[in-house]
C-alpha positions in Angstrom: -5.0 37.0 12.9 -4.8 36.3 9.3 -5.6 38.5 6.3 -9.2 38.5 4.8 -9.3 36.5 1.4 -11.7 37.9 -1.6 -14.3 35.8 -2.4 -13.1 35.5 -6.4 -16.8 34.5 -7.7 -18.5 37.6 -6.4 -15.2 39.4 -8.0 -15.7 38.1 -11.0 -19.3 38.9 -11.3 -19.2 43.0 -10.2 -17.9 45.7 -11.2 -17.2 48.9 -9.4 -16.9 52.1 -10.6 -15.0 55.3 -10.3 -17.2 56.8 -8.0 -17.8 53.5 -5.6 -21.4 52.3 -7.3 -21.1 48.3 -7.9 -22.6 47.5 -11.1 -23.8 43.6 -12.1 -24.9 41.9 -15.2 -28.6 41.5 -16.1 -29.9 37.9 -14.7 -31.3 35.5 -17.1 -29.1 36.6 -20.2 -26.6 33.6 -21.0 -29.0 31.3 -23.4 -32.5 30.6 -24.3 -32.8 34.3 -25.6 -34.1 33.8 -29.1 -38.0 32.8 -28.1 -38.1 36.3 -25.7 -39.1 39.8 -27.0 -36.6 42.4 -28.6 -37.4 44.4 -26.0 -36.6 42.3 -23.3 -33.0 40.6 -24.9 -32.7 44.9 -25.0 -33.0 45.2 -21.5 -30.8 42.3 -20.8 -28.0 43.8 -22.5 -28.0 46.9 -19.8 -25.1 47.0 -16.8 -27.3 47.2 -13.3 -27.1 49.0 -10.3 -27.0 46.9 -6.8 -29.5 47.7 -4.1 -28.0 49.3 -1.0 -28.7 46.3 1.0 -26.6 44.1 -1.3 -23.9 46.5 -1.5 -23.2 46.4 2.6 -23.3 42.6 2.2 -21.1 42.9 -0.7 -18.4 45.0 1.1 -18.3 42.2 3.9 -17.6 39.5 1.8 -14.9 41.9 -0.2 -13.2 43.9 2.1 -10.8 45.4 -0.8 -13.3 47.7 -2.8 
């Protein structure tokens, strides 16, 4: 059987942290930003938590982290 490749696009798109939690971008922040609120191109610019659900399909897909 051979090995398990990472998916590089999910890779590229998380980030995990010392203690295990795998953190993503906001969604909706790469243009079009100027007509929104301040408060909302705020809120884009915070690092997010994945759900629990995502994070067992995550470590399927990426058997390294």
């Amino acid at each position: 059987m051979g090995k398990i490749k990472t998916k590089k696009a999910l890779l590229k798109r998380i980030r995990v942290t010392s203690k295990g939690k795998i953190m993503r971008r906001s969604v909706r922040q790469g243009h079009f930003n100027a007509k929104e609120s301040s408060n909302k191109t705020r809120g884009k610019r915070r690092i997010n938590k994945i759900s629990q659900v995502d994070k067992k399909r995550i470590k399927k897909i990426l058997p390294s982290i």
